[in-house]
C-alpha positions as CSV (number, residue, x, y, z in Angstrom):
1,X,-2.6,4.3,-2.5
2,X,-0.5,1.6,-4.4
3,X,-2.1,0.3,-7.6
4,X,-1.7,-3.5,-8.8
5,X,-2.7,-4.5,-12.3
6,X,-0.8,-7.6,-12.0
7,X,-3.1,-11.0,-12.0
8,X,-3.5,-10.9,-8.3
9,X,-3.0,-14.7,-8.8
10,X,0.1,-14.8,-9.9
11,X,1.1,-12.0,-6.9
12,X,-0.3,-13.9,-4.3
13,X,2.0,-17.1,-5.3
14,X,5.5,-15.5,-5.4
15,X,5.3,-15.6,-1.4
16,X,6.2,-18.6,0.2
17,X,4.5,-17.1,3.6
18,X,1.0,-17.3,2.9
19,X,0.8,-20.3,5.2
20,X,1.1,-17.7,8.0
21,X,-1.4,-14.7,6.3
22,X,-0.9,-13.4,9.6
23,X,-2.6,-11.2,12.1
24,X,-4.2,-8.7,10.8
25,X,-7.5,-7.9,10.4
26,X,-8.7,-7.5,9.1
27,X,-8.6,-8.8,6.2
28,X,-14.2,-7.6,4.8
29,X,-15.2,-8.9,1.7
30,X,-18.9,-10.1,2.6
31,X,-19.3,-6.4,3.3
32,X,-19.9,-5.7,-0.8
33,X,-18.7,-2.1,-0.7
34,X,-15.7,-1.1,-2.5
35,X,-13.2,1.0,-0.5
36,X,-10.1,3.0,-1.7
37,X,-9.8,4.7,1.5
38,X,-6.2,5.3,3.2
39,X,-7.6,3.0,5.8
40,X,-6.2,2.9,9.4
41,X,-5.1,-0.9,10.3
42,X,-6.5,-2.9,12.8
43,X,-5.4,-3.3,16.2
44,X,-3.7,-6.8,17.7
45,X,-5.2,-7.6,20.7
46,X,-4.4,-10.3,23.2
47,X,-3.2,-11.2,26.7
48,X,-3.6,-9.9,30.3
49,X,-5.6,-10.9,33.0
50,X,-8.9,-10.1,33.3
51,X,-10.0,-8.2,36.4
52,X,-13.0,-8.7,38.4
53,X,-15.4,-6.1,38.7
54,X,-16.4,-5.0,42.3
55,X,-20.1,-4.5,41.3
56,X,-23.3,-6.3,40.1
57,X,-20.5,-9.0,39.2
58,X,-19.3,-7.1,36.0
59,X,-15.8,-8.0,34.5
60,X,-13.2,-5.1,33.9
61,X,-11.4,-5.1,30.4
62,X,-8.4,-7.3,29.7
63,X,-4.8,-6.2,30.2
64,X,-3.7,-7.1,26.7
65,X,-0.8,-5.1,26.2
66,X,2.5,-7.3,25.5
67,X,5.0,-9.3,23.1
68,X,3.5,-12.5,22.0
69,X,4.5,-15.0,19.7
70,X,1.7,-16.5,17.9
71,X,1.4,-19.5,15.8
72,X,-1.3,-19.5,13.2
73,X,-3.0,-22.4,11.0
74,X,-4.9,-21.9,7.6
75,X,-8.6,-22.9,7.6
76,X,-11.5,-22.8,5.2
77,X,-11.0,-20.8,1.9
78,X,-13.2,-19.6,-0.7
79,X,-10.9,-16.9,-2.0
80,X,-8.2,-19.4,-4.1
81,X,-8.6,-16.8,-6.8
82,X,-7.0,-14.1,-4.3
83,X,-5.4,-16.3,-1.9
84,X,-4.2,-20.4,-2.5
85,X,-3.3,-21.8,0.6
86,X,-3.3,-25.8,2.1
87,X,-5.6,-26.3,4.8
88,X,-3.7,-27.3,7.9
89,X,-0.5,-25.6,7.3
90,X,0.9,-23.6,10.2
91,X,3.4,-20.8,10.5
92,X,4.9,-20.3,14.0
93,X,6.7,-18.2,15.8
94,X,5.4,-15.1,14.7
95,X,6.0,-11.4,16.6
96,X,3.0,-9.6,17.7
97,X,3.1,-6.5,19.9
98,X,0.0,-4.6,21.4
99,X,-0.5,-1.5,23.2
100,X,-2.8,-0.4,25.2
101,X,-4.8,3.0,26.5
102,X,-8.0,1.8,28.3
103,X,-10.1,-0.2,25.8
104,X,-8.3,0.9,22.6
105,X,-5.2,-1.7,20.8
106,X,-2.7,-1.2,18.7
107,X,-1.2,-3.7,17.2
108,X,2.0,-4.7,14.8
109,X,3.2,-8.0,13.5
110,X,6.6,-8.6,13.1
111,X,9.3,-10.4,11.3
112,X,9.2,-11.8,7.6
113,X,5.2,-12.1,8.4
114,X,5.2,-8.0,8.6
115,X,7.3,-7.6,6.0
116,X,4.5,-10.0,4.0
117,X,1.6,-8.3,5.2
118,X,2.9,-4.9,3.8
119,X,3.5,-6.5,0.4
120,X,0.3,-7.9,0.5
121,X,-2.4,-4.8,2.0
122,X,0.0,-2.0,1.3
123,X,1.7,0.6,3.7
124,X,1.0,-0.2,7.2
125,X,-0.3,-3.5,6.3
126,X,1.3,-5.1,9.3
127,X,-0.3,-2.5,11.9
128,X,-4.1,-2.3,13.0
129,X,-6.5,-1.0,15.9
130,X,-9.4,-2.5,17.8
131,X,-10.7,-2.9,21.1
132,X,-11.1,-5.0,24.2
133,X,-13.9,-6.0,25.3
134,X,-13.9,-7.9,28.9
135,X,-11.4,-10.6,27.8
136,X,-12.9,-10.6,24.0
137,X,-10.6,-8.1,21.6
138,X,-11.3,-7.4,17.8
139,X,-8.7,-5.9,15.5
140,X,-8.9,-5.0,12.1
141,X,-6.2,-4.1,9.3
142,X,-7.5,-2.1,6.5
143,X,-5.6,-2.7,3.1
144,X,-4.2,0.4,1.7
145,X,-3.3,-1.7,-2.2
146,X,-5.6,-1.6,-4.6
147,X,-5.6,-4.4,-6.9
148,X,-7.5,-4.3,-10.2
149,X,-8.8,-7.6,-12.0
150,X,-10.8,-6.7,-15.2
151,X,-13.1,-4.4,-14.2
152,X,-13.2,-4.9,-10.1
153,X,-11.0,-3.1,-8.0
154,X,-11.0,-4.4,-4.4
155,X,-8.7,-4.0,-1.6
156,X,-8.1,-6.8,0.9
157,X,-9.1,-6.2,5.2
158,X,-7.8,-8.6,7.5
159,X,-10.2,-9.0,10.7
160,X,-9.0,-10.6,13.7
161,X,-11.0,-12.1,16.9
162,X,-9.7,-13.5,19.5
163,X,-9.9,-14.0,23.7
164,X,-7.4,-13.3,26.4
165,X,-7.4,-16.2,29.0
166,X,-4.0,-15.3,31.6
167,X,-1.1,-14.5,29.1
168,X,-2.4,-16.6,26.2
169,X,-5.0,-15.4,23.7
170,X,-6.3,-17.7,20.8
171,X,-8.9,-17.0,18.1
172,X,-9.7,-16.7,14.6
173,X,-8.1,-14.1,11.7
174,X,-10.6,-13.3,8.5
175,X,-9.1,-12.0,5.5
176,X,-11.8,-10.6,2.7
177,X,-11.4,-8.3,0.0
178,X,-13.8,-5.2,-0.2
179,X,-15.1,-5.0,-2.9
180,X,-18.0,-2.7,-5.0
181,X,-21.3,-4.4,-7.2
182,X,-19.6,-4.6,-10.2
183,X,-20.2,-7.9,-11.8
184,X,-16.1,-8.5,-12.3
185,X,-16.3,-8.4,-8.6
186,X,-18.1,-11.9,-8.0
187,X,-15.5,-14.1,-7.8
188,X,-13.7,-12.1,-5.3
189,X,-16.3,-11.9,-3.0
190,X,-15.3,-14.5,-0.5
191,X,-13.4,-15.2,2.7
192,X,-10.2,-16.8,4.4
193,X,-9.9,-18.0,7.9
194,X,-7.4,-18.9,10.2
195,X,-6.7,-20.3,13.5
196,X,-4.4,-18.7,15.9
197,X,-3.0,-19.2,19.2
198,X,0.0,-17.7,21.4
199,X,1.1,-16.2,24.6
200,X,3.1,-13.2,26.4
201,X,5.9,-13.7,29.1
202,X,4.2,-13.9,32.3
């Protein structure tokens, strides 16, 4: 696990992306616990149709595998010690590609956003798992980077939700850092939300 005992601060500001903290999920920090697990990501999830079900008017699981582009705009943020970002800014155009087997996602962001996410959650940082659920999908990204801040080490989970309708999914992405009890830890324990939206080919 990569270590960070630079001012997380001054990290977070060297990348001129953070307008597009993309996909991931994952990113829990309401959760209180500090982890310094090797953490699998999250999965992307998105797109497909959503089939009927033939009985008792049940609804199968999306078809969400696919290439999307996604666009994302930054909302609310209580984490400006770990993340400073202007409400309202968008990034577009961003590469997402899930797979699929039955209910299970995988999914990896590409492009400079990837490359960013890496930088900013550690290996694999771009890449997460989840799940479909009707035409509902979670994924979650677990960050790998540990960064330390006086006495508080946390690492940072990116959380995405979002719904399937045809080829386009929309939804929300939640980025909070995990973090233990330790006093040090207070100001870090907080949240970042964003909006995003995108589709698939047909």
């Amino acid at each position: 696990m990569q270590t960070s005992r630079t001012p997380l601060a001054r990290f977070l500001r060297f990348r001129h992306a953070l307008a597009l903290l993309a996909i991931a999920g994952a990113w829990g920090c309401s959760s209180k616990e500090f982890t310094n697990d090797q953490g699998t990501g999250g999965g992307a999830g998105a797109g497909g149709s959503a089939a009927s079900g033939g009985t008792g008017g049940s609804t199968a699981d999306a078809m969400v595998a696919g290439v999307y582009t996604v666009h994302v705009t930054n909302g609310p943020n209580s984490c400006t010690t770990v993340m400073d970002w202007v409400v309202g800014e968008q990034a577009r155009d961003i590469p997402l590609t899930i797979t699929q087997t039955g209910a299970d996602l995988h999914g990896e962001v590409g492009g400079g956003v990837g490359v960013y996410l890496v930088l900013l959650l550690g290996a694999d940082g771009n890449k997460g798992d989840g799940e479909v659920n009707g035409n509902d999908f979670t994924i979650t990204i677990y960050g790998q980077r540990t960064y330390t801040e006086g006495n508080c080490m946390f690492s940072l989970n990116a959380f995405l939700e979002g719904t399937l309708t045809g080829d386009a999914i929309s939804g929300t992405v939640t980025y909070r850092p995990a973090i233990s009890t330790n006093p040090d830890c207070e100001p870090y324990d907080c949240e970042a939300t964003q909006e995003f939206s995108g589709s698939r080919p047909p």
